[in-house]
N, C-alpha and C positions, 0 to 999 in steps of 0.2 A: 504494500500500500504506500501512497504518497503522502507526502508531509507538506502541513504550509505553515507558516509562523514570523513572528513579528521578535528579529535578532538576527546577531552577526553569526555567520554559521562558525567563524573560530571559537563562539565563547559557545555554542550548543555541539561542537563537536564530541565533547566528554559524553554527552549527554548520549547522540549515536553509537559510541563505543560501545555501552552500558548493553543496549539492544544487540546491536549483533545479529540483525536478522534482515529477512529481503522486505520487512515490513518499517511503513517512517513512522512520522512523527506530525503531527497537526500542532500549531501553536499560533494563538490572535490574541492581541489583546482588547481588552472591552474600552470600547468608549465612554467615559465620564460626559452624562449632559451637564451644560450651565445652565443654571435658573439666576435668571435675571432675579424673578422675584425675591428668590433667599439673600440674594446678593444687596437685594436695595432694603431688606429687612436687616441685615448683619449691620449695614452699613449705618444704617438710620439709629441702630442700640450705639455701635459703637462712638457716634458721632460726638458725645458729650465727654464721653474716655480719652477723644483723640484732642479734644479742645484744652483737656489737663496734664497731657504727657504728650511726648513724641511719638507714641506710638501709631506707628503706619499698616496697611496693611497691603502686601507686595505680593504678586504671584513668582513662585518657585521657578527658579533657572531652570532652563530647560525645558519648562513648560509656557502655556497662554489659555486664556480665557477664549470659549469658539461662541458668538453671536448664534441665535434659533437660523437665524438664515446660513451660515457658514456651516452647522449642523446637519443644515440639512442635503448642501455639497458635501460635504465625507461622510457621509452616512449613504450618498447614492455611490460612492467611488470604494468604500469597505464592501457591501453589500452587493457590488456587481462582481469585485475583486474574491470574498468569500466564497459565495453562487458559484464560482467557476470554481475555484478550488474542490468545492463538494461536490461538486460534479463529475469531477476526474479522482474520486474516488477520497481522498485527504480527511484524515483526522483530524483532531484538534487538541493543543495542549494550548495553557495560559501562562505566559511569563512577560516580565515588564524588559520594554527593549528597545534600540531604534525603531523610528517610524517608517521601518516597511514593512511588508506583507513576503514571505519566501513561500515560495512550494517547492519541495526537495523530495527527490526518490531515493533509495538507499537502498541497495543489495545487488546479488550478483543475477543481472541480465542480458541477453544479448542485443550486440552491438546497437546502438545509434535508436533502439524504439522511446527508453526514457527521455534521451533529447529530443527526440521527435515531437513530443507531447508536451515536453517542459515548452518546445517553441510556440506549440499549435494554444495553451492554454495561455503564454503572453500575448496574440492575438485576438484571439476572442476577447479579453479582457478589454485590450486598449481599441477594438471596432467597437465594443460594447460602450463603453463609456464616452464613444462618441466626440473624441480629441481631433480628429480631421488625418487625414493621410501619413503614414511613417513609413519604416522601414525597418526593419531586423539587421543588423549585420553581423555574420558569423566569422571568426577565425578558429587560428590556434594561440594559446599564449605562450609569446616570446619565440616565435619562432627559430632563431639561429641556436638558442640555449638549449631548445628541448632538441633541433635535430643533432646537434654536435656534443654537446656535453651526456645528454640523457642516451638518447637514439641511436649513439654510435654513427653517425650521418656521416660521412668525410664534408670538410671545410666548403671543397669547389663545388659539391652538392647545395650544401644549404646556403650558398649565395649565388649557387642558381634560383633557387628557391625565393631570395630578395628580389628578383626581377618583377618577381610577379605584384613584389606588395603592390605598387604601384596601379595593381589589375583590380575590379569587381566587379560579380556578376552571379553565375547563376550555376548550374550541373555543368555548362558549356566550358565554364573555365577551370573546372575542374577537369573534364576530359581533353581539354588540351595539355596541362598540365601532365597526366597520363602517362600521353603522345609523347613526352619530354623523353628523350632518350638518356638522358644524364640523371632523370626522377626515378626512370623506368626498370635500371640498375638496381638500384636499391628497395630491401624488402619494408626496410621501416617508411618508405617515403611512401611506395605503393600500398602499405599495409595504411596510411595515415589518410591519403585520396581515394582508397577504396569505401575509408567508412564515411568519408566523407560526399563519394558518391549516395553509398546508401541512403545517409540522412535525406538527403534532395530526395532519392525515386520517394520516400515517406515522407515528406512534405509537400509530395505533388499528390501521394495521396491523400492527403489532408487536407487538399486545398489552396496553401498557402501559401506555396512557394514563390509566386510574386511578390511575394513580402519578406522573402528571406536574399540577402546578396552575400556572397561570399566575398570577403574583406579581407585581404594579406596582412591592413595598414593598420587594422582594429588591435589595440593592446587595452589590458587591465590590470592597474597597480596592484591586482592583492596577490600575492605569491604561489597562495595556496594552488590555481588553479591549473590542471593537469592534461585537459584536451582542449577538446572546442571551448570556447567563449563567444556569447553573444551580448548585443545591446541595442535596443531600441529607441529611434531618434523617432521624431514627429518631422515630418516635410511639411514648411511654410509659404504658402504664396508671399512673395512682400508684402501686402498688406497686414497680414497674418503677423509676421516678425516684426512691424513695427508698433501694433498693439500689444503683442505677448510678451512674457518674460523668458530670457533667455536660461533656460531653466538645462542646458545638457538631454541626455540621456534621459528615459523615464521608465525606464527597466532592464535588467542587465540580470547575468547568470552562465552558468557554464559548468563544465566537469570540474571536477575534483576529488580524485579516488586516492590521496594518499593524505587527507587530512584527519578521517577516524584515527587513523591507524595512530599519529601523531601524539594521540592522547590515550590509548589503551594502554594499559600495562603491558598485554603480551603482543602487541603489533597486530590485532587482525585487523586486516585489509579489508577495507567497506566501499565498496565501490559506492560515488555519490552523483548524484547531477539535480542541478538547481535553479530557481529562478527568484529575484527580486522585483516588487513593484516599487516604483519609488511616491509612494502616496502621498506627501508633503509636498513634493513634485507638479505631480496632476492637481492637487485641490489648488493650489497656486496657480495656473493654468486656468483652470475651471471657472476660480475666481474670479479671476482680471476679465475671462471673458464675459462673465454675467454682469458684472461693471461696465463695463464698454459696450453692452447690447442693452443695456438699461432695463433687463428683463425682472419679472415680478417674482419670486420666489417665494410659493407656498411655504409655511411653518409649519402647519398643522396637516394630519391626515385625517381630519372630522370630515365624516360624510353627511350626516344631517343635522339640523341644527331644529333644537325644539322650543318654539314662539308661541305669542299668546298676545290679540288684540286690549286684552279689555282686564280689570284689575283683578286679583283677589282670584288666579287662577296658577297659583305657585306650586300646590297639590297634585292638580292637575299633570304641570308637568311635568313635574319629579314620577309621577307617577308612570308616563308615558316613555319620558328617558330611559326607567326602568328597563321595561319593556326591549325598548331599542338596544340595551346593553345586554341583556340577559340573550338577545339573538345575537348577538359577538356585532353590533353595528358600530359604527365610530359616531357619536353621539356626544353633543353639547349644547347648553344652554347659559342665559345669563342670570351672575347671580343677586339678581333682585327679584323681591316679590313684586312691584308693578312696572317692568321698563314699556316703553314706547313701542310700538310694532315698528315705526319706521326705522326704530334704534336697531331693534334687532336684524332688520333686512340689513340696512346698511354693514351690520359688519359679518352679515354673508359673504355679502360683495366685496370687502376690502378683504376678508379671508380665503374667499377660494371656494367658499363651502356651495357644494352643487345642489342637495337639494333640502326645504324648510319643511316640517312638520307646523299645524299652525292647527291649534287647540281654542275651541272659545265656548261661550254659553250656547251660539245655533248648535255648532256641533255635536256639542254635549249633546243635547237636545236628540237630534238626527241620528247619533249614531254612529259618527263619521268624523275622519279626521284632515282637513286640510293638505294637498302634498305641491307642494310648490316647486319649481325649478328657478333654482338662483337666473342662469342665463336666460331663459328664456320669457320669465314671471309667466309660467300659464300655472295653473290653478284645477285642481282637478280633486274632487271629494272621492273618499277613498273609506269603505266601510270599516272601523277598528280594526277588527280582526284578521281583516285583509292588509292591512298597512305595513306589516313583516316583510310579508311576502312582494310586495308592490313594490319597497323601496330593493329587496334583495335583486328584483327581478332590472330593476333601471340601474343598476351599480352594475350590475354582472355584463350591461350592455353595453354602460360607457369606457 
């Protein structure tokens, strides 16, 4: 099984040793909401305290306070990020850590399927969250070191091998490469373009090899890494790069089969391959663009909202809320015993909420309970009993 989680996989390597099996590791961490509200309650106790001491109160290095609207960007960029992870099968474990998201496989498999899937799950992710066009680029890392020092490569080999950094593309130039009679010699050179063919033919069954380019030029500072490496840019039209921030890469990953080993007592060998989201990355992304499109971000997932014309009908609709919550609906009301109908529509519409329940003495009366649509204000009487069922049935359509 595959693993995802939120850490540097040098300080969870111990953690793989431990295991020791072709099965990983899941690891998220929880998102902490901010309540405004508690915060202007803390604020307001504290305020006479602070007026008689110096006492401040500062958010924690290394952390920040996330606005309902900013909440509700990382909360679509975790949850699309998540969804794919438990899709392709991933556990989950909980520890405090950098802010990204890993998904790692761990044990012994053949050739190039776990990268296959590590690439094909960084895609879905970043078409899913709907970033605009990128790119994958795959290498090896450090190429001269692993084929001379590690590979036994001879010198004039692996700086034939330099020629190409300068190349990207696709299965194509891997089969030219092939064709190199000075690669073609050698079994670790062939044995290294053969799996690297393979990846490509299972990424073109998966789809997605127009998104993957083989890269000579692509390097990654962490050491650990032991085959392929990859990393994911976003492609910008200019106008795109002059609104955005230049944020790198926004996910990255690769083999690494001799870092369990690194941390076990008795050396066993774990073959590993992995991938990073860099989520602080994208929300930063996601952000600037919802600024700059001036778009309206819902806060809430209330689906109905429960009104009352006329006074002295607060029973009422605590009573009917009820109701609406006990069928699993997203339901809320305001909390006074007589607000204004117009008060309540109005912050339908400034909230998003699509459709109003609206309770009064005809009704009572009748039988029937009012169902309103935000957008469209039609009005349709709706017999109690059927009211579950009528709003379940206009949710399930929109």
């Amino acid at each position: 099984m595959p693993s995802f989680g939120l850490r540097h996989r040098r300080a969870w390597a111990s953690l793989f040793s431990q295991l020791l099996r072709p099965s990983g590791l899941v690891c998220i961490r929880e998102v902490h909401f901010h309540s405004q509200v508690s915060e202007a309650v803390l604020t307001s106790q504290l305020k006479a305290h602070q007026e008689k001491s110096n006492f401040i109160i500062k958010t924690p290095k290394g952390t920040r306070d996330l606005s309902p609207q900013q909440m509700v960007i990382r909360e679509k960029i975790l949850d699309m990020v998540v969804g794919c992870f438990k899709r392709h099968g991933a556990k989950r474990l909980d520890t405090p850590a950098f802010e990204l998201k890993d998904f790692d496989i761990a044990g012994q498999f053949d050739p190039m399927i776990p990268d296959a899937e590590c690439l094909k799950i960084m895609c879905e992710i970043l078409s899913g969250l709907q970033l605009g066009d990128f790119l994958i680029k795959i290498s090896w890392n450090d190429v001269r070191h692993e084929m001379v020092a590690r590979k036994g490569l001879a010198p004039e080999v692996a700086d034939r091998i330099g020629d190409y950094v300068q190349c990207h593309g696709g299965v194509s130039l891997i089969e030219e490469m092939l064709q190199d009679s000075r690669l073609s010699q050698n079994k670790q050179a062939l044995e290294g373009l053969g799996d690297l063919k393979l990846l490509f033919e299972y990424l073109t069954l998966f789809g997605i090899a127009e998104k993957i380019s083989f890269d000579l030029s692509l390097a990654r500072g962490l050491d650990y890494y032991t085959g392929v490496i990859y990393e994911a840019v976003l492609l910008q039209t200019p106008a795109q790069a002059e609104e955005s921030l230049n944020v790198g890469s926004v996910a990255a990953g690769g083999r690494y089969d001799g870092l369990v080993g690194m941390f076990d007592p008795k050396g066993h060998k774990v073959p590993c391959v992995g991938l990073s989201i860099g989520v602080e990355r994208i929300f930063a992304i996601l952000e600037q663009r919802i600024k700059t499109s001036g778009q309206k971000i819902r806060t809430t997932e209330t689906q109905v909202f429960v009104a009352t014309p006329q006074k002295n009908f607060l029973h009422e609709r605590l009573k009917l809320i009820s109701e609406l919550w006990d069928a699993g609906i997203k339901a809320e009301l305001l909390y006074k015993n007589n607000p204004k109908l117009l008060t309540q529509l109005h912050y339908c519409e400034h909230m998003g909420i699509p459709l109003v329940v609206i309770i009064g003495e005809q009704e009572l009366k009748e039988g029937v309970i009012k169902l309103r649509s935000v957008a469209s204000r039609e009005e349709v009487a709706i017999k109690r009993e059927n009211l579950v069922a009528e709003i379940q049935k206009r949710l399930s359509e929109s």
